[in-house]
N, C-alpha and C positions, 0 to 999 in steps of 0.2 A: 504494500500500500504506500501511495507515494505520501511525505511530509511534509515537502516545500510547497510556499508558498507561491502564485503568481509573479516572477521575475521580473512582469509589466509596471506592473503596480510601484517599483523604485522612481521613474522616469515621470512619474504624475506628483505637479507640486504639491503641499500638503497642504496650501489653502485651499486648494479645488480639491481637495479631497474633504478636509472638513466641514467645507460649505453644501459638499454634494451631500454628503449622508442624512444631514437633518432633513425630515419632511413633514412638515405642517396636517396636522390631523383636521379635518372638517368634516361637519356636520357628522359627529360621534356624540351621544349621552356620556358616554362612558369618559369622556377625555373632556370637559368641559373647559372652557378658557379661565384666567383665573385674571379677576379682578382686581386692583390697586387702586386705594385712595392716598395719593400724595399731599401732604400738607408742607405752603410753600412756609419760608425763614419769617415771621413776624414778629412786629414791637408788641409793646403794652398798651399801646395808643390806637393798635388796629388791628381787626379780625383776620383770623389767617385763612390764606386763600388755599381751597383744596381740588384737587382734579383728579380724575378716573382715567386710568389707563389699564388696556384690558390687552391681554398676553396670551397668544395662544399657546394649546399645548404642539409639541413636536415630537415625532418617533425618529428611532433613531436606526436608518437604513443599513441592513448587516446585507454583504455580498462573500458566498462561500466558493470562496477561489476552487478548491477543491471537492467542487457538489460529485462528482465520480466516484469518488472513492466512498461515497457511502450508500449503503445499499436503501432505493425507493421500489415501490409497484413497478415506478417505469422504467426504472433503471434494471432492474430483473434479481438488483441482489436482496441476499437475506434478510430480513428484518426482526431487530429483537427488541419487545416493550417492555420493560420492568416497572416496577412498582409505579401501577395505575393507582391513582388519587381519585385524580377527576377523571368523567365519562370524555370515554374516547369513540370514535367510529372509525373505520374500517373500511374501506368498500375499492372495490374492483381489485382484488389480490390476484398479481400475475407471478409473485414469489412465494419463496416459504416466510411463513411469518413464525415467530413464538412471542407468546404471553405468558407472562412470568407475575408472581406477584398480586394477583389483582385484587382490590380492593372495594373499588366501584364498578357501575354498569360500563359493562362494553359491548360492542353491535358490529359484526365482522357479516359482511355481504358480498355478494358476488364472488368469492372466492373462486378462481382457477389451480388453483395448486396446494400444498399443504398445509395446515391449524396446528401449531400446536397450543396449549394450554396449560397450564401447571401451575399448582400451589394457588386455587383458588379460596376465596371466602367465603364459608359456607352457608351464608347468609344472606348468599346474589342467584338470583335466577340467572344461570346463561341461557337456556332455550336447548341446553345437551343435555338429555337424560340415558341412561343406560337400565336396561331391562336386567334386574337380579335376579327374579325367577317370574316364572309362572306357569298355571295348573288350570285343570275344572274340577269344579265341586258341584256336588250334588246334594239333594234334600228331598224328603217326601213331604209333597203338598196337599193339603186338604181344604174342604170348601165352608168345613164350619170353624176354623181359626186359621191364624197366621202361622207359619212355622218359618224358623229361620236358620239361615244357612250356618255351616259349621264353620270353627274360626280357619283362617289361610291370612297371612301377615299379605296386604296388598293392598294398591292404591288406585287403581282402576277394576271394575267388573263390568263384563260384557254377557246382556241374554238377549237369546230369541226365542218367543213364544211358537213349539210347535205342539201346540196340544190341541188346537184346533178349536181351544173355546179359551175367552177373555181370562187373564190371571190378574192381578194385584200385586204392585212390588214397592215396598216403602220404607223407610228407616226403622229397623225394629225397634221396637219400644217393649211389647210383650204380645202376647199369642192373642190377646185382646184390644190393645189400645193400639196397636200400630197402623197409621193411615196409609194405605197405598194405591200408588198411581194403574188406571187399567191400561194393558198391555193386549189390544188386542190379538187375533190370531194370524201369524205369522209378525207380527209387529216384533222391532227389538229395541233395545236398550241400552247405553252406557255411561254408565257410574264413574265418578271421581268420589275414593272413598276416603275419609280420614286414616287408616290404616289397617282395617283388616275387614275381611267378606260375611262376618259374623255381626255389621252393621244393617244387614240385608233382611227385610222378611218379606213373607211369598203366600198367597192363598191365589187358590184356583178357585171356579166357577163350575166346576166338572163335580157329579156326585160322587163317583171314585176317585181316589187321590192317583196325583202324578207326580212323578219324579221329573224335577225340576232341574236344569244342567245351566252351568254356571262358566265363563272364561272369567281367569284373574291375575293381573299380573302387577308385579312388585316395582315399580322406577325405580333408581336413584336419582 
């Protein structure tokens, strides 16, 4: 990786170099001008004269002699963010990126090439979940109470009603107070559950009971 800087850059006086950099911010909230009350030299004998002068603010123009040597999207080299504070975004990735550290919300879009991720806070939704397990469970349904499913540690459940006649499916409460939603026939369903499938209960409409089948699976 090269060090030096711009060889140009000796040959250019350093008034015109100082003069260049500064640039005048306008129309920003954020930068507002800053106002001066001058009070001029006065006697005892006379009131002092004062005057407003107003200053704008200025940024201060940075040129990266050396923009190659570090890797952009569009430059194709590598990129690495460490300890994210503030929310970052991300978008149209033609390198590998990694994210290290994070602390706050980040939003990585349009990626063409490799994510990495690490040493996140467990406290941030990224929108990456990973499947730890999952099963079906089953339960025998009847039409004069509720019955409810057996425990399975899980954060979504998925049903389809093939019984051919309306079932009921609601957050169990008990085999009597639990209200639930009708699932008509072939109709289905998908739950976000607080953590396990034993939050679930089921009565059918059928005078024989049915065996109720149940998908459930566990995020990270």
């Amino acid at each position: 990786m090269a060090t030096t800087y711009n060889s140009q850059l000796s040959s250019i006086p350093i008034s015109t170099l100082e003069f260049g950099k500064f640039v005048e911010i306008k129309n920003d909230s954020r930068f507002p001008a800053i106002s001066v009350i001058d009070i001029a030299p006065f006697s005892t004998t006379s009131k002092p004269i004062t005057s407003l002068h107003v200053y704008p603010r200025y940024a201060t123009a940075v040129y990266l002699a050396n923009a190659g040597d570090i890797g952009s999207p569009g430059g194709g080299g590598p990129i690495t963010v460490d300890t994210i504070t503030n929310p970052v975004t991300i978008s149209n990735i033609v390198s590998a990126v990694t994210i290290s550290n994070m602390v706050t919300a980040v939003t990585i879009s349009n990626p063409t090439t490799s994510v990495s991720v690490s040493n996140l806070s467990t406290n941030t939704n990224y929108g990456i979940k990973k499947c730890s397990s999952w099963g079906v469970t089953l339960v025998s349904a009847v039409s004069t109470q509720y019955s409810q499913f057996p425990s399975n540690i899980a954060t979504t459940f998925s049903y389809k009603n093939t019984t051919g006649a309306t079932v009921f499916i609601g957050k169990w409460v008990s085999v009597s107070t639990t209200v639930g939603m009708p699932i008509p026939p072939n109709g289905s369903l998908d739950i976000n559950l607080i953590a396990n499938t034993n939050e679930i209960g089921i009565q059918t409409t059928l005078f024989d009971p049915i065996t109720a089948f149940g998908l459930f699976t566990n995020w990270l």
